[in-house]
C-alpha positions in Angstrom: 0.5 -48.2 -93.3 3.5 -50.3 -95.0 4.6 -53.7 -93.0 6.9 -56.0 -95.0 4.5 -58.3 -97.6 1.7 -55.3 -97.5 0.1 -51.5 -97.9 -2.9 -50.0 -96.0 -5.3 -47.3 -97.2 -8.2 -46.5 -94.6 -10.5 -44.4 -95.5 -14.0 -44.3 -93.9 -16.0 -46.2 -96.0 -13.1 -49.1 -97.2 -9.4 -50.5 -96.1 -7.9 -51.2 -99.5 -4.7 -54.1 -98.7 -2.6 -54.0 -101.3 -0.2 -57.4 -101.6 3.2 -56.5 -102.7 4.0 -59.9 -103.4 0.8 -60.7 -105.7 0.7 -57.0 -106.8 -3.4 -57.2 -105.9 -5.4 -55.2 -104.1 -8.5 -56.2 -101.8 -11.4 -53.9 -100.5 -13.0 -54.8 -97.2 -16.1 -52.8 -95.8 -17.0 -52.0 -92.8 -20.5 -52.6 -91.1 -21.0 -48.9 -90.3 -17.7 -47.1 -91.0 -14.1 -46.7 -90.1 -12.6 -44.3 -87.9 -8.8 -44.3 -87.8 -6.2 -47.5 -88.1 -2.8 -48.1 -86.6 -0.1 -50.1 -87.1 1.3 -52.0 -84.2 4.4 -54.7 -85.0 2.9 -55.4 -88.8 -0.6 -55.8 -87.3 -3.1 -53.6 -88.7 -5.7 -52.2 -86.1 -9.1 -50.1 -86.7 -11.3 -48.4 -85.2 -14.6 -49.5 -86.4 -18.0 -46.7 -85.5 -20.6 -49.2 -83.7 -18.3 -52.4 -83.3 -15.3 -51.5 -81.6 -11.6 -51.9 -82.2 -10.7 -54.1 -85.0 -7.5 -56.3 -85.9 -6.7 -57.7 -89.5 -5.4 -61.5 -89.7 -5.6 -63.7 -92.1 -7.2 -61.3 -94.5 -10.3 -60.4 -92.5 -11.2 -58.1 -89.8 -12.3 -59.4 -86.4 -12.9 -57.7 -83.4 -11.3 -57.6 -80.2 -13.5 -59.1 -77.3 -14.0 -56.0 -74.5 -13.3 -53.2 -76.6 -17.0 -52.2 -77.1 -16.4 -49.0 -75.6 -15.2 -47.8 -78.9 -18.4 -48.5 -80.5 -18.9 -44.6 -79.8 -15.9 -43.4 -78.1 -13.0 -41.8 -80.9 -9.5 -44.0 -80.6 -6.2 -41.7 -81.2 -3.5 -44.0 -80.7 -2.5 -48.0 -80.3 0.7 -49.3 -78.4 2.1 -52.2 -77.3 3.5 -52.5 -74.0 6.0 -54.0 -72.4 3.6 -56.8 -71.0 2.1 -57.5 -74.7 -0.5 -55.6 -73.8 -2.0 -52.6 -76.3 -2.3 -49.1 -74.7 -5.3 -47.2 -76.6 -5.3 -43.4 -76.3 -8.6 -41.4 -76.2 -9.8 -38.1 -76.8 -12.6 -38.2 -74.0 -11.6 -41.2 -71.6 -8.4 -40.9 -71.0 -6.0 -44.3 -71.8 -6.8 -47.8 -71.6 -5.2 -51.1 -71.8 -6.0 -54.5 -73.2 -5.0 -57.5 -72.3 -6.4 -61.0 -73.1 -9.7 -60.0 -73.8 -10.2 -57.3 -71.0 -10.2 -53.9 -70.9 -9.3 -51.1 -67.9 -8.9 -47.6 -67.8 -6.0 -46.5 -66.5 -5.8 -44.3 -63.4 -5.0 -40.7 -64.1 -1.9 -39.2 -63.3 -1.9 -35.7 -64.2 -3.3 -32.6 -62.2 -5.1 -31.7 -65.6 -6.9 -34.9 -67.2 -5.7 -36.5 -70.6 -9.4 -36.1 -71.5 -8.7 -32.3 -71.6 -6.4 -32.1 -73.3 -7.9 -32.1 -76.9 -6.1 -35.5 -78.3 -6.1 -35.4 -81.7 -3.2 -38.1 -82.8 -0.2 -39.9 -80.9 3.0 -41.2 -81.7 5.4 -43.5 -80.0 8.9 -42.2 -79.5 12.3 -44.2 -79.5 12.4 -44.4 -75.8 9.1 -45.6 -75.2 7.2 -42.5 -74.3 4.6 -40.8 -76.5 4.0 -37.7 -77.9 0.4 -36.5 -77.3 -0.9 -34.1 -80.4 -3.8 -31.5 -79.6 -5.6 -29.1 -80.8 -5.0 -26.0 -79.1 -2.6 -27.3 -76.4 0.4 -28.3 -78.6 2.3 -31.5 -77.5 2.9 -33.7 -74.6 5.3 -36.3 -74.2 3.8 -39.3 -71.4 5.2 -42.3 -70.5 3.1 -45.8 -70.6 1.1 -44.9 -67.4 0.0 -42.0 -68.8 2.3 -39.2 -66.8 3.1 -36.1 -68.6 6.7 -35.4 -68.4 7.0 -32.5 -71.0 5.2 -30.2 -73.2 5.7 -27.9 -75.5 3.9 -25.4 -76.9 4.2 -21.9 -78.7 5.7 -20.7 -75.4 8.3 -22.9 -76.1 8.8 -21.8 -79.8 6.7 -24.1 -82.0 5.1 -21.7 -84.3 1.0 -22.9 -83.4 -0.5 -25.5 -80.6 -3.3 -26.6 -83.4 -1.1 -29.7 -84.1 -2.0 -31.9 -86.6 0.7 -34.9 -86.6 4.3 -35.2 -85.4 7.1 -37.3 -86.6 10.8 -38.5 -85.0 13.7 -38.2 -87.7 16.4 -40.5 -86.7 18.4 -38.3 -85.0 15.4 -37.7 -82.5 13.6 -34.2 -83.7 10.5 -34.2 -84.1 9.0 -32.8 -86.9 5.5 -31.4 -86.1 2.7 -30.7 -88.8 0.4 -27.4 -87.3 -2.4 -26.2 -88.9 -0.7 -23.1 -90.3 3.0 -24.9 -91.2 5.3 -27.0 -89.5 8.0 -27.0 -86.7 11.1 -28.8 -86.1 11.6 -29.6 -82.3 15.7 -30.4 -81.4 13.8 -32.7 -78.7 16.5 -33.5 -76.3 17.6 -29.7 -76.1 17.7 -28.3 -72.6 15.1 -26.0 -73.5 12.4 -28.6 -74.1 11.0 -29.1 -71.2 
């Protein structure tokens, strides 16, 4: 992760920060191990095995009160919301919210639940919805309650549904890494539905 005055590595045992102003890295260890991070408006966040969700400020970790549920439960996205809240995608529980030191699920919206859909990694897109990355279901694009509005699989044309990221270029496409290649998605074509 890259913000302005700094670099990211997360790996599972270690975060590495490196200081482009000082040109110096720092190591900082976890108490267990670390899951995945994400970067939300230059503030690193991590999911920490036994402890929770984590922030970084002013070069340390700390946790965020109420997010214990993560001590055991696999976190696949963090977004901010309108309200300064943070949205946290799950594989298992569906989405969550945080706000001032308390957590809620939120209700779900779908006729099949989130948590079956095999969540593997999310990304926000440029007008505030988020692309949903699965396993063996391809994408879905939700909106910040959590309703799918589209998704695409390879009945739509993308060339596996085992994806493993996606991207937005800045014209909008999204560029999706599968597990046997990649696909390019011309995402506000008619045919995306």
């Amino acid at each position: 992760h890259i913000t302005k005055n700094e670099v990211f590595f997360q790996a599972q045992e270690s975060i590495f920060r490196y200081d482009l102003k000082s040109k110096k890295v720092e190591t900082h260890y976890p108490d267990f191990s670390f899951h995945r991070s994400f970067l939300v408006k230059s503030t690193l966040y991590v999911r920490a095995r036994e402890i929770g969700v984590q922030k970084f400020e002013n070069g340390a970790l700390s946790t965020l009160p109420g997010t214990e549920i993560f001590q055991i439960y696999g976190l696949f996205g963090v977004f901010e919301l309108e309200d300064d809240s943070l949205l946290f995608v799950t594989q298992e529980l569906g989405l969550w919210k945080w706000k001032d030191s308390a957590m809620r699920q939120l209700p779900e919206q779908n006729i099949v639940p989130l948590s079956e859909l095999g969540i593997y990694g999310s990304v926000q897109l440029s007008e505030k919805t988020y692309a949903l990355n699965t396993f063996t279901n391809g994408i879905f694009v939700m909106d910040s309650k959590g309703k799918i509005i589209k998704h695409m699989d390879r009945s739509k044309g993308i060339r596996s549904n085992d994806v493993k990221s996606v991207f937005q270029d800045r014209d909008q496409n999204l560029w999706l890494s599968l597990g046997n290649g990649i696909s390019k998605v011309n995402y506000y074509s008619p045919s995306v539905s």
